[in-house]
C-alpha positions in Angstrom: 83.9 91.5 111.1 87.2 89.8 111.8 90.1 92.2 110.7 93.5 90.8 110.8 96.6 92.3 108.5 96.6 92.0 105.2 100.1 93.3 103.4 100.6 93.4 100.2 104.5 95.1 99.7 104.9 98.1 101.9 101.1 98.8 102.8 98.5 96.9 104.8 95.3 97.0 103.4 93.3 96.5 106.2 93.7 98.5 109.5 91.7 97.6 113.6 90.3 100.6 114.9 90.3 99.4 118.7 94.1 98.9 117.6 95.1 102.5 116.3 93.2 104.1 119.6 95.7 101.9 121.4 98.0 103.0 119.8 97.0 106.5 120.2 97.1 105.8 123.9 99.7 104.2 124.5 101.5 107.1 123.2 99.9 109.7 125.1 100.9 107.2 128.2 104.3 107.7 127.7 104.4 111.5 126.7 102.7 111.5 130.5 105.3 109.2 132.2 108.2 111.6 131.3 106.4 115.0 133.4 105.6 118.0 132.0 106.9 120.1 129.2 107.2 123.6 129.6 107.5 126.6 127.4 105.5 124.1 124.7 103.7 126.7 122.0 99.7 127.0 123.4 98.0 126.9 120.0 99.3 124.2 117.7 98.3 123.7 113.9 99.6 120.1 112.7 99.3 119.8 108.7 99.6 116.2 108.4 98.4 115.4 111.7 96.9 111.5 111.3 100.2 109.3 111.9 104.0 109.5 111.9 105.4 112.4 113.1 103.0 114.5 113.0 100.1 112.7 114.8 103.3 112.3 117.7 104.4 116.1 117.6 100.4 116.7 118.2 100.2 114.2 121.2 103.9 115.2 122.5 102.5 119.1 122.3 98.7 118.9 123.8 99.2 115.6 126.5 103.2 117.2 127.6 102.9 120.7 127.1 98.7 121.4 127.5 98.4 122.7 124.2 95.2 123.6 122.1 95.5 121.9 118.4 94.4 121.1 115.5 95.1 118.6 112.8 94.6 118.7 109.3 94.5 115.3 107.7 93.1 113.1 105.2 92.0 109.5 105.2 89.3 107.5 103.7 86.8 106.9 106.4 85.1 103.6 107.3 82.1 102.3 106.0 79.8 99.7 107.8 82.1 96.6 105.4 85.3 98.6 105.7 87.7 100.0 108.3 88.7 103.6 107.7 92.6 104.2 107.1 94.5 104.0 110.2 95.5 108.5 110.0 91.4 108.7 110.3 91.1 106.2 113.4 94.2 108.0 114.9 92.5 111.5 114.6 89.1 110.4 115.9 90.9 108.9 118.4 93.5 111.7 119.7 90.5 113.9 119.8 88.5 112.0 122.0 91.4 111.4 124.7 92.1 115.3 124.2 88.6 116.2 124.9 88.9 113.7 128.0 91.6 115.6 129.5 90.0 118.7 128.9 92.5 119.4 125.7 91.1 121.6 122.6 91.0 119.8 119.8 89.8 119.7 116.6 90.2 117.9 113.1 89.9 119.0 109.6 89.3 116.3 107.4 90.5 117.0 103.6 93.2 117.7 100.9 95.5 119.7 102.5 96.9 121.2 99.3 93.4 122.5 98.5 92.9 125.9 98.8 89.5 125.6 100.2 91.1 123.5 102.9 93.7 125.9 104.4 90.8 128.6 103.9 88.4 126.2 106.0 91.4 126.1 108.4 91.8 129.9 108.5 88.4 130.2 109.9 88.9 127.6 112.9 91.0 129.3 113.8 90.1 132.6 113.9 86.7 131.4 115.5 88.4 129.5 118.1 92.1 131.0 118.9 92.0 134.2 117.4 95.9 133.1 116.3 98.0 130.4 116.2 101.4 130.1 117.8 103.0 127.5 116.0 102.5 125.8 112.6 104.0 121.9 111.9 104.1 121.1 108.2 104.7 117.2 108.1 102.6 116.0 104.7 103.3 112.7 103.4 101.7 112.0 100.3 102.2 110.2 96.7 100.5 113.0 94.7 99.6 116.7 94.8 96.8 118.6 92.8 98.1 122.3 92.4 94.9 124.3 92.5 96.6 127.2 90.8 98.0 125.2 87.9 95.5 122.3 87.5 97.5 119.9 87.3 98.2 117.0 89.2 102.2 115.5 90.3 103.2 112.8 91.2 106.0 111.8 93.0 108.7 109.0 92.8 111.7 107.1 94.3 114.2 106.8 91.9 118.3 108.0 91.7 119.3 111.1 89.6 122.0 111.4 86.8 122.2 107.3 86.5 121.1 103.7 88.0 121.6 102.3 91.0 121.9 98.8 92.5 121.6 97.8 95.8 120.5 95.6 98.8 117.3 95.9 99.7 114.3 94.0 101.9 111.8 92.0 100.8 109.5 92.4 103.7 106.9 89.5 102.4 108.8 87.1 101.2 111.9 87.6 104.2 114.8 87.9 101.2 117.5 90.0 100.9 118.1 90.7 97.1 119.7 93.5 94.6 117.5 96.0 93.3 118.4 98.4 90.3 116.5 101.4 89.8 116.4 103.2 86.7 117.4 107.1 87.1 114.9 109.9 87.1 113.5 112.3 84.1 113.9 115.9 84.4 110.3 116.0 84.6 109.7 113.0 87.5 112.1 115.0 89.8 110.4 118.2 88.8 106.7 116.3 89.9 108.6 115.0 93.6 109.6 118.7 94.4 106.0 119.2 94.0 104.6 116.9 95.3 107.2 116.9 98.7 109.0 120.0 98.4 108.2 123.4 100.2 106.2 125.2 97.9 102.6 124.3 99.9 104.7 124.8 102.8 105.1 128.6 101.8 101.3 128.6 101.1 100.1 127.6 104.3 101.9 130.7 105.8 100.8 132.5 103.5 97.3 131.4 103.8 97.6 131.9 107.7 99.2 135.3 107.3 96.9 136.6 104.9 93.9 135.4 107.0 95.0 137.7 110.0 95.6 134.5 111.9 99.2 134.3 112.0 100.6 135.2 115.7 103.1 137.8 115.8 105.6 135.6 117.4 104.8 132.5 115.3 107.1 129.8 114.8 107.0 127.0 111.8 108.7 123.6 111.5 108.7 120.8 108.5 110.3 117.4 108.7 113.3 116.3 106.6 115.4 113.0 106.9 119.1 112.7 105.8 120.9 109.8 106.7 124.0 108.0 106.1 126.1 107.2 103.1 124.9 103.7 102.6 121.3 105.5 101.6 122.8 108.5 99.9 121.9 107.3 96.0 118.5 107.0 96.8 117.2 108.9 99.4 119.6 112.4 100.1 120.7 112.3 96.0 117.7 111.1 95.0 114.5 112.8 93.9 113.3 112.8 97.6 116.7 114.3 98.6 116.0 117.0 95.8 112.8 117.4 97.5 114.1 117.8 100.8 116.6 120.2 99.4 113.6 122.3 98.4 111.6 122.7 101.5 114.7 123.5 102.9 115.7 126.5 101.0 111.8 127.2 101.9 112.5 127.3 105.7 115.6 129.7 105.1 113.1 132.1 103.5 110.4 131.3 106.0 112.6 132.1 108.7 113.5 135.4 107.2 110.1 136.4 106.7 109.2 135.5 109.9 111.5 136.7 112.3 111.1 140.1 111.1 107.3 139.7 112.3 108.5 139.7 115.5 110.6 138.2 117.9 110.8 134.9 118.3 109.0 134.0 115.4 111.1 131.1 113.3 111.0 128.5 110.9 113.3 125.4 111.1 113.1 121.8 109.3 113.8 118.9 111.8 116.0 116.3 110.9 114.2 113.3 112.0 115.7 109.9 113.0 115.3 107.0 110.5 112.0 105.1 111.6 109.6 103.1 110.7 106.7 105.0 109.0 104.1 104.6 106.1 106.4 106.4 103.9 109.8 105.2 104.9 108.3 101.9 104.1 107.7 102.5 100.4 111.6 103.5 100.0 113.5 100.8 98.7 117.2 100.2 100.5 115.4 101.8 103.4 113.8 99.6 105.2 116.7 97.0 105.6 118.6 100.0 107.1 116.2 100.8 109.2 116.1 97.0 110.8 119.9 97.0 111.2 120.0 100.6 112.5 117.2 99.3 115.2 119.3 96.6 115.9 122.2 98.6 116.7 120.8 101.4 118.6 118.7 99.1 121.0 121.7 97.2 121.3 123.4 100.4 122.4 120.4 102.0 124.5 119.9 104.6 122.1 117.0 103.7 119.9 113.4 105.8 120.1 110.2 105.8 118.0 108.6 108.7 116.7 106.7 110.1 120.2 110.3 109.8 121.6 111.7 112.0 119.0 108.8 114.9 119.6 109.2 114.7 123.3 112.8 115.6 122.9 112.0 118.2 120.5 109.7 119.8 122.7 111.2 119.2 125.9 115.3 119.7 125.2 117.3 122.3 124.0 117.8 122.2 120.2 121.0 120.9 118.8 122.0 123.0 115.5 123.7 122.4 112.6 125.5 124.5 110.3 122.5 125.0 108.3 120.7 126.1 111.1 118.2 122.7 111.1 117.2 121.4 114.2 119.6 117.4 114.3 117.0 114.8 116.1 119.1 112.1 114.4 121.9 112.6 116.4 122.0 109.7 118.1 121.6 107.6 115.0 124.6 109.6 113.1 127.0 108.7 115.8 130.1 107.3 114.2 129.9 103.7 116.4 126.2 103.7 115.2 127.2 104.4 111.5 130.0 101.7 112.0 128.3 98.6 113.3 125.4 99.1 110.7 128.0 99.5 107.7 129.9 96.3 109.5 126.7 94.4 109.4 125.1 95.9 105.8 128.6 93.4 104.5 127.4 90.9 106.1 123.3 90.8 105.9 122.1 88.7 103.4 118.5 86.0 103.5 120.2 83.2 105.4 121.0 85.3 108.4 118.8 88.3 107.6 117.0 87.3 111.5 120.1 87.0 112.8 122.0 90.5 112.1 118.3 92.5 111.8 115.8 93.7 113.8 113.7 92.2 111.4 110.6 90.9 114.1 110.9 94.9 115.6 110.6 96.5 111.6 107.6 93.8 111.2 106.3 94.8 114.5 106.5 98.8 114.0 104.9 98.4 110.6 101.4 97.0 112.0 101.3 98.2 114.4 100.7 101.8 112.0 97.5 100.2 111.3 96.5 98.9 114.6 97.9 95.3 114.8 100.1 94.0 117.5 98.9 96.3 120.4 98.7 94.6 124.1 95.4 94.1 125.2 93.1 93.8 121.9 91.3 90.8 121.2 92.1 90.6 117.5 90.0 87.4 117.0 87.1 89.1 118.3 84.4 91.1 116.0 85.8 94.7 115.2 83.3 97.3 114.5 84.7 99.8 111.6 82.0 102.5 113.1 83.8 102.5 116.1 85.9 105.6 116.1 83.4 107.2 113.2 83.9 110.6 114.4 80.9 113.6 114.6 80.4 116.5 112.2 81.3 118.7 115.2 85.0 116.6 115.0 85.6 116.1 111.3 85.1 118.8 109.8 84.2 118.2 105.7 
């Protein structure tokens, strides 16, 4: 079949398999370019391993630093009249270039919330490590099923304690245009910490710990975001940012528990630059501050993608802050950074939204999450959605 993008608001429904393993490679390609990585964990466990930056961390860790890993994940897979999701693609695809450069690597394919999951997990990795050295929590999802409670949460994007209107992109129909959204329930921010705060965080150490698979020395990281002012209302004050607030109190307990395992075993949340991403996309506000900020810091030399952001992660000394989380968006918090994009958020409205924007590198960024846009594809040719099916020995249901 002929698969070309088909976006409908902040999600392309289709995805190009030969596209996300370009993707995948092209990524690895650069992670080689830069030289080795030393002192990079040897025994990696990625929860949420299939795209953003997680699927990047994996990549940065294995193809810079030679480690063993394995990714939990879950995406639908394809069907002989349907492509997969791009996070299934991306796995099948990672693993293959792994096993090609003589990389462990393995995939498990499944609700990573379940408790049959991270029990599933457990045993990988006691049959094939004996231990793992360091644990990456980076779940993005819409919805949680608790499997102690029964019941299922949901999260949402909305302010706390009253409305809020402001700018945002339309990125279908290329406007700019107010937006107002309605504040949060009690319960609706109640169901986000759920859904994205650090309580299934806890559980997977737990889960790892209990198993006897847990190395002494074992070190844990989860993502988080902040950003500036101009985003504060919906993101940082919002039911997201009470989210975030969440699994961060979870890493300050994590941390405690684990250092006294052992030395050098940690837990830290990374704050992560503002990028284009499958979730950053749903955010409203958030994505025209992402196409001014990429306008700005490409402007200024400054701007990197997501396997940029791991690289540095793994291969620099970390850069604290006073809450002891690890700053990656440093370079997009600089104060002439913060400036220009305030100057131009003024200024940016539909009839010069190309002009003051990034708009064509946001539009770019976004398919290319599902395999669109990548050098050296023949998108008009017949795509096979078997392609990067994977092998019971790879995903493991």
């Amino acid at each position: 079949m002929i698969l070309r993008p088909r976006v409908r608001g902040f999600i392309c429904l289709t995805t190009h398999p030969e596209g996300c393993q370009a993707h995948v490679r092209e990524q690895i390609a650069y992670v080689r370019t830069q030289g080795p990585i030393p002192g990079v964990p040897k025994r990696v466990l990625v929860i949420g391993a299939s795209t953003g930056y997680g699927l990047a961390a994996r990549i940065a860790a294995a193809f810079g630093g030679g480690a063993a890993t394995i990714g939990v994940f879950f995406a639908k897979p394809p069907q002989e009249d349907r492509p997969a999701m791009a996070g299934w693609y991306n796995s099948v695809a990672f693993e293959r270039e792994a096993r090609e450069a003589g990389l462990f690597a393995r995939n498990v394919h499944g609700d990573a919330f379940s408790e049959e999951v991270k029990a599933r997990t457990v045993e990988m990795i006691r049959k094939e490590w004996g231990a793992v050295d360091q644990v990456i929590y980076s779940l993005a999802s819409g919805k949680r099923d608790n499997p102690r409670t029964g019941k299922t949460a949901k999260s949402c994007l909305k302010p706390i304690g009253g409305s809020y209107t402001a700018k945002t992109l339309d990125t279908d129909k290329l406007s700019v245009h107010d937006v107002t959204l309605e504040a949060a329930s009690e319960g609706e921010v109640a169901e986000t910490v759920s859904v994205m705060g650090g309580e299934d965080w806890e559980w997977w150490i737990d889960a790892l710990e209990q198993g006897g698979v847990l190395a002494p020395r074992a070190a844990t990281l989860a993502y988080s975001y902040i950003g500036p002012k101009l985003t504060f209302p919906i993101y940082r004050q919002g039911t997201i940012g009470r989210a975030k607030d969440d699994l961060e109190a979870a890493a300050t307990r994590l941390r405690a528990r684990l250092a006294a395992r052992g030395p050098g075993g940690d837990a830290r949340i990374v704050v992560s630059k503002a990028l284009v991403t499958q979730a950053s996309s749903a955010i409203p506000v958030v994505p025209l501050y992402i196409s001014l900020l990429y306008r700005v810091m490409k402007e200024k030399g400054l701007h990197e993608g997501c396997i940029e952001q791991m690289r540095r992660l793994y291969a620099t000394p970390p850069v604290f802050d006073a809450e002891g989380r690890i700053r990656l968006d440093d370079w997009e918090m600089r104060p002439e950074v913060q400036a220009e994009v305030e100057r131009l958020w003024g200024q940016v409205e539909t009839g010069n939204l190309k002009e003051l924007t990034d708009l064509e590198g946001y539009r770019k960024d976004f398919l290319r999450l599902f395999g669109f846009g990548l050098a050296g594809i023949d998108y008009e040719a017949e795509a096979d959605p078997l392609l990067l099916s994977g092998e019971p020995a790879v995903i493991a249901e």
